[in-house]
Structures are given as C-alpha cells and as structure tokens.
C-alpha positions in Angstrom: 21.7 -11.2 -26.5 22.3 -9.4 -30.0 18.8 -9.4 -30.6 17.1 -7.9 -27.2 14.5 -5.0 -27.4 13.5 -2.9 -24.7 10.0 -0.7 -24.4 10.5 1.7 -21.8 7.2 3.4 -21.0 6.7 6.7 -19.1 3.8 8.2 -17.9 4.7 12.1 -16.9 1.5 12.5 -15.0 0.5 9.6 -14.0 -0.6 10.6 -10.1 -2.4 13.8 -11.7 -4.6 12.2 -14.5 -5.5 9.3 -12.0 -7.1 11.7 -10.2 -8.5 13.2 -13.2 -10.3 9.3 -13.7 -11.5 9.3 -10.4 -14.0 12.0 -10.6 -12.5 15.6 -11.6 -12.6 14.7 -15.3 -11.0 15.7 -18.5 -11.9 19.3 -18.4 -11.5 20.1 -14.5 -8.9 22.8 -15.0 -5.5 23.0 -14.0 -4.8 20.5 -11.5 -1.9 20.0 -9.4 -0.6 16.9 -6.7 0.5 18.2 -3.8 3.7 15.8 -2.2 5.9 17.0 0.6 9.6 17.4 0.3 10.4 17.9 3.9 8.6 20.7 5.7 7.5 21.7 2.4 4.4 21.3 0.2 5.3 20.9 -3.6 4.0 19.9 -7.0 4.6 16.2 -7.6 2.1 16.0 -10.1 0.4 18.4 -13.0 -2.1 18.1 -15.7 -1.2 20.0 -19.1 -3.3 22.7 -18.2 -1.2 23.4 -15.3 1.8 22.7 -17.1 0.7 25.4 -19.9 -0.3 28.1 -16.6 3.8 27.5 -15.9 3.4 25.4 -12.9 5.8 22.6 -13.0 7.1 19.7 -10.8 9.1 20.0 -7.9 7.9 24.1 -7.6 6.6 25.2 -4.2 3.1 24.8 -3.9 3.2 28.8 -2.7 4.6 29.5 -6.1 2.0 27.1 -7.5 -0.7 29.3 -6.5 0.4 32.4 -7.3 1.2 31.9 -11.0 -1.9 30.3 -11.6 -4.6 30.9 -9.4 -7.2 28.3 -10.1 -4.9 25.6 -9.6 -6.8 22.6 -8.2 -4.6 20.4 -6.0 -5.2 17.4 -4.3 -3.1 14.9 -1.4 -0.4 12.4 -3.1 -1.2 8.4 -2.5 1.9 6.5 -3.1 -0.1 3.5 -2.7 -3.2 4.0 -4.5 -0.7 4.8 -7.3 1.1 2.3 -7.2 -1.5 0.2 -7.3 -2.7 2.0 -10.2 0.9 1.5 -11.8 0.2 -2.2 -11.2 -3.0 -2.2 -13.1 -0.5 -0.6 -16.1 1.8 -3.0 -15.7 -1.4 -6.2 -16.3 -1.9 -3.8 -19.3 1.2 -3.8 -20.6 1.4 -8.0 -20.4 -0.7 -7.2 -24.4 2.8 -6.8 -25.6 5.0 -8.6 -24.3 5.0 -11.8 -21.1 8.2 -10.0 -19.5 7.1 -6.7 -17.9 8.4 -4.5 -14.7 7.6 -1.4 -13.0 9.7 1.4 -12.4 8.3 3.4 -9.8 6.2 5.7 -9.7 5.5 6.8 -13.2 7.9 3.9 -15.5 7.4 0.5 -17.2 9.8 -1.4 -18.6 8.6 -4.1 -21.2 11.2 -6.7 -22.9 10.0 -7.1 -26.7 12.2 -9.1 -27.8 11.1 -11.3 -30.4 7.5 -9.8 -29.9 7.0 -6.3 -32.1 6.3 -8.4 -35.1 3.1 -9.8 -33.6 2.0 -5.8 -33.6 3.5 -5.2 -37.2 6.9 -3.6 -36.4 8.3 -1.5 -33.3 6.8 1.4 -34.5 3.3 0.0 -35.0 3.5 -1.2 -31.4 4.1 2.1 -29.9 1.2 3.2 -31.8 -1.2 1.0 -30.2 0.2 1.8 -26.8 -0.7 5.3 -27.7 -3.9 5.1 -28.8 -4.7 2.6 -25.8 -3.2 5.2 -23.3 -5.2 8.1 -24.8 -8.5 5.7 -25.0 -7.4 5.6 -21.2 -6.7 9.3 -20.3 -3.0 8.7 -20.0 -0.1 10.4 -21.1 2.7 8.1 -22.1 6.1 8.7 -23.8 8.1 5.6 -25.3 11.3 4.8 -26.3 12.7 1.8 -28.0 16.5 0.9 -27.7 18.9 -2.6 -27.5 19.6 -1.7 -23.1 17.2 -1.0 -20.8 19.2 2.4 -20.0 19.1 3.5 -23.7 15.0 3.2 -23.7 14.7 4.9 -20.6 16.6 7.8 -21.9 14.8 7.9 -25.8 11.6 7.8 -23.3 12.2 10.3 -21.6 15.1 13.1 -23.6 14.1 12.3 -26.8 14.3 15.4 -28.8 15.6 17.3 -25.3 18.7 19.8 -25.7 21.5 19.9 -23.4 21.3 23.4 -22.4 24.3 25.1 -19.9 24.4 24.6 -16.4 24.1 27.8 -15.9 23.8 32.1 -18.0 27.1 33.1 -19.2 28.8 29.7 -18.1 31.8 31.0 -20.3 34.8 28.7 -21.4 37.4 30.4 -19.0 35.3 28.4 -16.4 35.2 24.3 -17.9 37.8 22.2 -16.9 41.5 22.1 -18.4 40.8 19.0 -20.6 37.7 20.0 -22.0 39.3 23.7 -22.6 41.9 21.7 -25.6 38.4 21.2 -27.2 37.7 25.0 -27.8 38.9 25.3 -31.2 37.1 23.0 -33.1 33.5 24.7 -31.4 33.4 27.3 -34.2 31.0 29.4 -32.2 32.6 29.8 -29.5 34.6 33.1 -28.9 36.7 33.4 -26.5 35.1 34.3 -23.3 31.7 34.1 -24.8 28.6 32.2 -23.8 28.5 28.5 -25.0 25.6 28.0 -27.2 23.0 25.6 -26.5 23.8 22.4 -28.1 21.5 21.2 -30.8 20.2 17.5 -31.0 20.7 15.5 -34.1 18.0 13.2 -33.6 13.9 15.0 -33.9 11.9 15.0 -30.9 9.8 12.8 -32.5 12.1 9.8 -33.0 12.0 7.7 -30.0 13.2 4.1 -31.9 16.8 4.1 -32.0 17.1 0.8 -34.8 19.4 -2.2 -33.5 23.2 -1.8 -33.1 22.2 2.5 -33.3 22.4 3.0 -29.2 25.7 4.9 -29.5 24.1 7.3 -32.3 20.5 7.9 -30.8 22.3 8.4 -27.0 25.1 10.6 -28.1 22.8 14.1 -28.3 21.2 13.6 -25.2 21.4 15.2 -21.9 23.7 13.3 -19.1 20.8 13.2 -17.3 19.4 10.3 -19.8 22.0 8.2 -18.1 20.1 8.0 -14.7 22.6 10.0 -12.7 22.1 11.8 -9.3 21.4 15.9 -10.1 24.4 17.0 -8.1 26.6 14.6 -10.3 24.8 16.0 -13.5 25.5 19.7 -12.3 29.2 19.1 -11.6 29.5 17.8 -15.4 27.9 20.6 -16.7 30.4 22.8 -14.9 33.2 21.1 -17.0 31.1 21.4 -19.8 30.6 17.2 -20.3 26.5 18.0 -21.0 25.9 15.8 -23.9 25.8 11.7 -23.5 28.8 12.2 -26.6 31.0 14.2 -24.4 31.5 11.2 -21.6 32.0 9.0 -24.2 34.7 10.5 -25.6 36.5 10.8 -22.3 39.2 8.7 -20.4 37.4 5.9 -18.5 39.7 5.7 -15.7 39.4 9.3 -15.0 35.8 9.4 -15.1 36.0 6.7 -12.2 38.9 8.6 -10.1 36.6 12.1 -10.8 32.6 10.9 -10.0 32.9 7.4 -8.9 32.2 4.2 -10.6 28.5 4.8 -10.4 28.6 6.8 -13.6 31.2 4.1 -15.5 28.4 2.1 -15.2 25.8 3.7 -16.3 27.6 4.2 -19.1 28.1 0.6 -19.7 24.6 -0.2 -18.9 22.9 2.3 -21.7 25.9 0.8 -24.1 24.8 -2.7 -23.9 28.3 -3.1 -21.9 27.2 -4.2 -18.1 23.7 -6.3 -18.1 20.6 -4.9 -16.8 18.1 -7.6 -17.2 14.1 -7.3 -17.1 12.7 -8.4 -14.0 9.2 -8.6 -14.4 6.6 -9.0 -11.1 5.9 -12.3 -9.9 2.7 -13.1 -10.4 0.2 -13.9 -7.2 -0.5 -16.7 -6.3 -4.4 -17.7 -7.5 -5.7 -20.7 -6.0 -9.1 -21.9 -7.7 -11.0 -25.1 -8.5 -13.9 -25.7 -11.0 -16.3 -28.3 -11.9 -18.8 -29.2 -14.4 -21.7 -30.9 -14.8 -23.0 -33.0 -17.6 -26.7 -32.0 -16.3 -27.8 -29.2 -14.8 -27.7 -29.9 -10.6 -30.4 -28.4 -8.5 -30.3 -30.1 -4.6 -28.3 -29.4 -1.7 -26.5 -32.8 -1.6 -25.4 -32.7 -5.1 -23.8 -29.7 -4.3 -22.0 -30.9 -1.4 -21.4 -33.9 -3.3 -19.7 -31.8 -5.5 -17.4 -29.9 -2.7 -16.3 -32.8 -1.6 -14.8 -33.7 -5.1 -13.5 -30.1 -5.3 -12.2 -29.1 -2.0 -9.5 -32.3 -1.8 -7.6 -30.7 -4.7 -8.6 -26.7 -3.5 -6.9 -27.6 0.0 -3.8 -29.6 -2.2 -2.9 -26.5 -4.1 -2.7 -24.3 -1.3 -0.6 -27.4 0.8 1.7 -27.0 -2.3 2.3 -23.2 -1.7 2.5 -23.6 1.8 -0.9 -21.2 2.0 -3.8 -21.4 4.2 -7.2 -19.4 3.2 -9.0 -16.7 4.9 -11.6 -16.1 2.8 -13.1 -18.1 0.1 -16.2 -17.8 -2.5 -18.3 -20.4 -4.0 -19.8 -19.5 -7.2 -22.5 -21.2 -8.8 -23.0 -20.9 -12.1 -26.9 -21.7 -13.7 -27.7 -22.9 -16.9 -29.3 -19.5 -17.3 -25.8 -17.9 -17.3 -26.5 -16.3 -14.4 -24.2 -16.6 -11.4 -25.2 -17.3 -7.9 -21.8 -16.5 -5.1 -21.8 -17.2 -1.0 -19.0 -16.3 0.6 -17.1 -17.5 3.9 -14.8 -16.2 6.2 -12.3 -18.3 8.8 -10.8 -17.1 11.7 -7.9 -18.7 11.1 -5.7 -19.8 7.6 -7.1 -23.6 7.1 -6.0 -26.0 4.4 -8.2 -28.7 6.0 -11.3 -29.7 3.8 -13.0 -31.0 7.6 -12.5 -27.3 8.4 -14.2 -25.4 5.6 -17.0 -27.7 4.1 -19.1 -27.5 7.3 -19.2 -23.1 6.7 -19.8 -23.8 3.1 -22.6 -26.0 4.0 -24.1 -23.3 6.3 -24.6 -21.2 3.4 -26.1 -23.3 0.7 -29.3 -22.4 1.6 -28.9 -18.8 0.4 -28.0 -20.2 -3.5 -31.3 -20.0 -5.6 -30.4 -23.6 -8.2 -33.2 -21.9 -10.8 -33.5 -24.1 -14.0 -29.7 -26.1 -12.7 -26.7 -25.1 -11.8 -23.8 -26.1 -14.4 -20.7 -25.3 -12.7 -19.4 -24.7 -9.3 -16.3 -23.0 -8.9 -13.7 -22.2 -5.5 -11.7 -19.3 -5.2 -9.7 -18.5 -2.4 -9.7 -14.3 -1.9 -7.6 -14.1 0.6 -4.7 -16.5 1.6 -1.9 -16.3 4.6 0.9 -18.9 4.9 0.6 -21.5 7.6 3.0 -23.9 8.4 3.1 -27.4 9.7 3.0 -27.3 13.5 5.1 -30.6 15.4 5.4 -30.8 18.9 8.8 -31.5 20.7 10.2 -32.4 23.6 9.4 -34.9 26.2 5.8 -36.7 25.9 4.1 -35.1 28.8 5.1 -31.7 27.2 4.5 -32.7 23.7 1.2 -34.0 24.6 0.2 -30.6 26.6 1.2 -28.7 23.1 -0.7 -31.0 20.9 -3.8 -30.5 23.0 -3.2 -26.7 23.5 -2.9 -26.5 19.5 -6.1 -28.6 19.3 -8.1 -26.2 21.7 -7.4 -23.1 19.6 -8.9 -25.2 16.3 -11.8 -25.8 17.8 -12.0 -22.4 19.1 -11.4 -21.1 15.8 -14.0 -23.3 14.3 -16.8 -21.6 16.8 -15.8 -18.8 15.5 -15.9 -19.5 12.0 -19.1 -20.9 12.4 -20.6 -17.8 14.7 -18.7 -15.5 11.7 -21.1 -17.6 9.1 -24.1 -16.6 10.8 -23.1 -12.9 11.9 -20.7 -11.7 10.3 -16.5 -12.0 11.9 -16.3 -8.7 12.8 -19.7 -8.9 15.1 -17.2 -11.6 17.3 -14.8 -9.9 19.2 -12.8 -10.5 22.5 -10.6 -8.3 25.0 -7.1 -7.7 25.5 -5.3 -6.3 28.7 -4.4 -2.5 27.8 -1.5 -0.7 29.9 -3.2 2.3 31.6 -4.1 3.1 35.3 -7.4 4.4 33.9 -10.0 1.5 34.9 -12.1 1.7 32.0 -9.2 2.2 29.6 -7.7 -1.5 31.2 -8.4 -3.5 28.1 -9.4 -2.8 24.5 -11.8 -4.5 22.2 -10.3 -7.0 19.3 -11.6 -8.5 16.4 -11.5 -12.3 17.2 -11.1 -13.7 14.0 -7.8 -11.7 13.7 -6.5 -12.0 17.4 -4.9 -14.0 19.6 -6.3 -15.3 23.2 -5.1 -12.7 25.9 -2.3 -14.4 28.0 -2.0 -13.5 31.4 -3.9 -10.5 32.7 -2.0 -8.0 34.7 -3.4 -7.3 38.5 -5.0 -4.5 39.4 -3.1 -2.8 43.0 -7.3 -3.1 44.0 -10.0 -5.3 43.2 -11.9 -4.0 40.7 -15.5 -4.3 40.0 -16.9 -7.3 37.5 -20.1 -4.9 35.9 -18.0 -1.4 35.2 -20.0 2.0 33.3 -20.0 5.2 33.0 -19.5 7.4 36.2 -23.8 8.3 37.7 -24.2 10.8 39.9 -24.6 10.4 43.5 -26.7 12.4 46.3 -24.3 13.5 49.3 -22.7 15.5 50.9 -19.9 17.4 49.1 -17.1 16.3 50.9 -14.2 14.1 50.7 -15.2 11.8 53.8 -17.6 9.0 53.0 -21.3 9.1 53.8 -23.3 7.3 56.2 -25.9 7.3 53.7 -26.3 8.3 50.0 -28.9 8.5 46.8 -28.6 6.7 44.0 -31.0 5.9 40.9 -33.9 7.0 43.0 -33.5 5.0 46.2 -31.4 5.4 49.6 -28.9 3.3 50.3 -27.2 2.9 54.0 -23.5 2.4 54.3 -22.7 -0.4 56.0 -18.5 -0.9 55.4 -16.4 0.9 53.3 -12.7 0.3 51.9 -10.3 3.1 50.8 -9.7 5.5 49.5 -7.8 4.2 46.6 -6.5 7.9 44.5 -6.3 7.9 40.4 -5.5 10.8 38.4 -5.9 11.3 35.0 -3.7 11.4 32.0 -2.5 15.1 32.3 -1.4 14.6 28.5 -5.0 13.6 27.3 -8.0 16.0 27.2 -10.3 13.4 28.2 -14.1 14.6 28.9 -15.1 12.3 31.5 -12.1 13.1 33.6 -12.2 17.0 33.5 -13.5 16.4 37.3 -10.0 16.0 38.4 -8.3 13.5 40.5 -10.6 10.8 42.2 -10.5 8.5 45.3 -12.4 5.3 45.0 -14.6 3.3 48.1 -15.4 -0.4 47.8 -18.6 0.3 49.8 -20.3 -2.3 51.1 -24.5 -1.1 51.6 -26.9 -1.9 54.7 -28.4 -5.0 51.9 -25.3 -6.3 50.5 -24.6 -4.6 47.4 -21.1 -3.6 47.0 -20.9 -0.7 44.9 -17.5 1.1 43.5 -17.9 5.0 45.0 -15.8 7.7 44.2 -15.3 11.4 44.9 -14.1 13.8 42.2 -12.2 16.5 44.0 -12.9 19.1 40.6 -11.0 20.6 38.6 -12.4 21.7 35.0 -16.1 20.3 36.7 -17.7 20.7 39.8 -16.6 18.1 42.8 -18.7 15.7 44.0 -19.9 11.7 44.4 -19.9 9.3 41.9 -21.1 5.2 41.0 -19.1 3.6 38.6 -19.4 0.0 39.2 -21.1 -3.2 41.3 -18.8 -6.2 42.6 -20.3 -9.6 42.4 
C-alpha cells in the first residue's frame, strides 16, 4: 500500500508509573521495579527520578541501591500490566480502528487514511501527548511508511551510534569495511573512531512518506529489532549505523548473521510485509428493551424477559457461548439504575434455565416512579457445545438420562446459589493421602464436577470424623478395659486392630507432632463404636486419643 502510515507508540516506563497511579503518586521519589533475570533481582522498571540518580534498566538491583539510596522498589506484575497495556490499547482505538500491542511497553496503531481527522501527523502525536501526560504516562512516538521504521523513530530517534566498545581502533573492523577508511576524514590511522553524529534532531520522530531510507539511515542497528549479540558482532566490524547495512552485499549479510537480519531489513524498507494485527475484540453479549410507559409490577417485568431472553440465549447459540454470570439492569424513569445479579453453576443458553433465577431476584428491584428500560448482559461466558448421544439405544438412552441428571443438579444449585450465594454450596472430592482427615478436599460446586468413584480405605473408616480429644488411660500401647472420655466412663466391650499410620515426614503438620499412631475400632459395653488411637510421641507426649464414631 503506497499510502500506509504507522504510529508506533512506546511507553519507557510503563510498569514503573502504573505503580506511580496506583497509590505512590507523582512525587514518591525515585522508584524502581524489581524483575528477575534468573537468580537475580534487577531493574525492569524506573521513574525519571531514578533515571536522573543513574539507576537504569537491566542494572542489579544491588547496584540500584547503592547509587541511590532512597530507591523505592516494588514486585513486577506481567499481568496486571498487561492488562493495563490493554486498557492503552482501548485508548489508542481514538485514532485509529486498527490497533495492536507490542508487549510489554509498545503499541502499534495503523493511520492510514486517519491523521487528517486530527489535523495532520504531527497534530496527532500531539494529542497523544498531551492525553498521556493528562494520564501520568511517558510516551515516545514515531511515524514512518513500515511498521519497523516507526518502531525505530520511536524509540532511536535522535540516538547516536556510539562504538562497541573504548579505543575500538580501525586495525580491528573487518577487511571490507577497512577499504572504507579513507573517505572517514577523522580517522587516523590506528585512532579511535569517533562517535557518529545523527542527521536527523532528536526531536524529529515523522519521517514524511517515501523518506524511510533517509530518517533510518543514522540510526543505531539496534532500530532494526535485532538480538544484542547480533548487534555487538556488527559493531565489531564497525556496521553501527542502519546506512552501513544498507550499503553492504545482501548475500553476504545472509551467509555472515543469517537471514533474520535480511529481513529486518526488508521489513523497516517497506520490502517484506509486516501487517497490523490489531486484538480481536470480546465477545459482548447484551439485550435491551424499552418501554413506551414507565413499568412498575413484577409480571411486566417477566413479561418483558421473556421477550428479551429468546434473542439473549440466540446470540450466545451463535458464538457457541454459554453464560455464567448475568446482570439485569433496570433502568427508572428517574435515571436511576436498579441491577440483580445471577450466577449458574453451569454455562446455559436455555431461557427455561435462567428466567426462573432471574425471577427469584425481582423482588430486590425497587420500580420507583417506573422502570423505562431493562437491559441483559452476560459477565461472564464459557463455550458449551451441543451434547448427542451415540451408540446403541440402551446406551444412548443411559447417556441422555445421565446428561439430564446433572441439569437438574445444576439447576438446585443455581437456585440454592440465588438464595446464598455459589460459593456457600460446595461438595467433596477423594484426595490421595493416607492421612484420614486429609482423604478428600472441599470444592466449590458451582465449578466442580461430581466425584467418580471413591477409592477404599485398607479399614473402615468412621462416618462422623474430628479433631483428635483426649482420652483417660493408661499410657500404654495395649488397649484398655476401660477408659474416660467427655466426662463419662465407658467399658470396652470388643476391639479391632491396631491399624498403624504415620505421618508425612515431609510436612510439619501440628496435630501430628505426636508421632506414629495405631487406631482401634472399639466397640463400648452400650454399643457405641468409637475410632481409638494411641500416639506413641514424638515432638508430644504419648498417649490415647478419640477421633471419630461409626454409625
């Protein structure tokens, strides 16, 4: 495309100002985001005051410390940055429909046929100035034809390609670059090479149309997007500028560093395409409805959900979506706004499914002087998928009725979740452990499966299980004739065992710093059968225990 434009945006400290927003505000000192490279703690993030105390990125965070010693530092959250980057990136959708992130600090906005809406290219970068410093943000554009040549204006405008390295002399560049020498006035021979100046000012980020090759030219290879170790090796040859690799055989460059760097050539040249491709956007699911007249009863409203949640449950058939979680808003003639919310246990496109927990929960909306609109919005969808079963009848039939046990399970739920809240219902699942109490674990049942098929015990264990009581006997391993327990004697009348556990030697778990155990099915002088057990001692003393009745 002749015509294409390409805002690449930049945001140098994006993770430390964040933080900045969050709560240590504009004047909080120099502050500092700690990432870890390895075993390592460094600087992955800075504010300007810690940039002007000489802390910069990718330093050790001991080095951080000790050249400025009221550096603040806080943890690095990729995600809550990214997310963050995301909100940018709805931002940035002002300018231009066709926006993508470059993580973690980039956007990349196409403007073609857009900058005139904004009064020119250079008008538009104003405004995204002014709206980043209105935010807190420090932002650095650049404007080119490529998506490669924007990146690099962003970020090397007005940057000069220094040496690899002091007193990198031209006795040590490369033989093809040494026929060069005479025409660098400078130069004397074995003498430093000079830094090289840049043509364009610092400045001047908008390189005009058909002007990539001039604007990229005085720039550092590294404006190319090229690994470091393949930047360092050119700068040994003395190829630091974008000009020098320009000016050099193609098919040597290939042989020499791989094709990698051919075409990022290409790509910041207009060459090879790099197209814009901007985030899909997700998915919203919502249905509305107005009134002529304000609505105040309970059955015009769920006269009006069953209008609305025939085409709510068709859009999310159409995405192949089933909701989770859904709000009703109701929207008074007062402008004020009255919002229930439901949750399912499981993703349901079925109107017969979700009317019945929407009708639960009319009762909290206050109509006022009328309601005027009622409006569905699914907050939280999952995809579900048509279920058939196959087969023979008889198992086709034993599926079907399976499938339609767990809906109606999952409708008690959702109706139970209504009234108490999902997370209040919860079920067990078999854990793998030899510990007795540490047999199963507690789910949510809104967001688990039924258990399948519990494992057995080696020993029956007992169906009312707590934590271990004390119990009055003799100390010894041998079990009583008789015994003391919640104030009142009880007479042994047949015991089973003993059946031995130990604990998990790799856990430090309190309640089993008594040692290694052997449990007794006793059976008492009444009937009771109580779970016994003897603590041989080991960070406790020894002794008798109850830990559970059988039925």
């Amino acid at each position: 495309m002749p015509n294409r434009r390409i805002l690449s945006l930049w945001f140098p400290r994006l993770a430390a100002e964040r933080a900045m927003r969050l709560g240590a505000g504009p004047a909080c000192g120099p502050l500092a985001i700690v990432g870890e490279t390895g075993n390592m703690q460094v600087v992955a993030s800075l504010n300007a005051a810690a940039q002007a105390a000489g802390v910069h990125r990718g330093q050790p965070m001991r080095d951080a410390h000790a050249m400025c010693a009221g550096l603040i530092t806080r943890a690095q959250d990729p995600l809550a940055e990214a997310a963050f980057l995301t909100a940018l990136r709805r931002w940035a959708g002002k300018f231009s429909p066709w926006v993508a992130q470059e993580v973690p600090d980039g956007l990349i906005v196409d403007l073609t046929g857009c900058a005139h809406l904004f009064g020119g290219e250079a008008a538009l970068v104003e405004v995204v100035r002014t709206d980043c410093a209105d935010l807190g943000l420090t932002v650095q554009a650049g404007v080119a034809d490529t998506l490669g040549a924007a990146w690099a204006l962003a970020r090397f405008a007005g940057t000069e390609a220094g040496p690899d390295r002091n007193g990198d002399a031209i006795d040590q560049e490369a033989r093809a670059t040494r026929s060069r020498a005479g025409k660098r006035r400078h130069w004397t021979r074995g003498g430093a090479a000079p830094a090289l100046a840049v043509t364009a000012p610092a400045g001047r980020r908008i390189a005009p149309p058909g002007q990539g090759y001039t604007a990229l030219s005085p720039l550092p290879v590294a404006a190319l997007r090229l690994p470091p170790d393949m930047v360092s090796q050119l700068g040994r040859l003395g190829l630091r500028r974008v000009g020098d690799l320009l000016g050099q055989p193609r098919a040597a460059l290939a042989r020499r560093f791989g094709r990698g760097l051919v075409l990022r050539l290409d790509q910041a040249m207009g060459s090879a395409p790099e197209p814009v491709a901007p985030a899909r956007a997700p998915d919203h699911f919502a249905v509305r409805m107005s009134f002529p007249d304000p609505i105040g009863l309970e059955e015009d409203i769920l006269a009006g959900l069953d209008r609305m949640l025939p085409r709510f449950c068709a859009q999310l058939a159409a995405r192949g979506q089933g909701v989770r979680a859904l709000r009703l808003e109701a929207w008074r003639s007062d402008q004020n706004r009255q919002v229930v919310r439901i949750g399912l246990a499981r993703p349901a496109r079925d109107a017969d499914r979700i009317r019945p927990l929407l009708a639960m929960k009319l009762e909290r909306i206050d109509p006022g002087f009328g309601i005027d609109t009622l409006r569905l919005v699914a907050e939280a969808t999952e995809p579900l998928h048509d279920r058939q079963p196959v087969g023979h009848r008889e198992a086709g039939d034993a599926v079907a009725r399976r499938l339609a046990g767990h809906t109606v399970l999952d409708d008690l739920i959702g109706r139970l979740g209504a009234r108490v809240g999902l997370e209040a219902i919860t079920r067990l699942h078999p854990a793998s452990s030899h510990i007795p109490e540490k047999t199963a674990k507690v789910l949510a049942a809104a967001w688990s499966d039924p258990a399948g098929d519990w494992p057995a015990p080696p020993l029956p264990r007992p169906l009312l299980l707590w934590r271990p009581e004390p119990v009055q006997a003799p100390d010894v391993p041998m079990l009583p004739a008789g015994f003391r327990w919640r104030g009142r004697v009880w007479e042994l009348g047949q015991g089973t065992g003993p059946e031995r556990i130990a604990p998990e030697w790799w856990l430090d778990d309190a309640a089993w710093r008594s040692g290694v155990r052997d449990y007794w099915v006793v059976t008492t002088a009444c009937g009771d059968r109580l779970w016994l057990f003897y603590a041989h001692g080991a960070a406790m003393s020894s002794g008798w225990f109850c830990q559970g009745r059988f039925a």
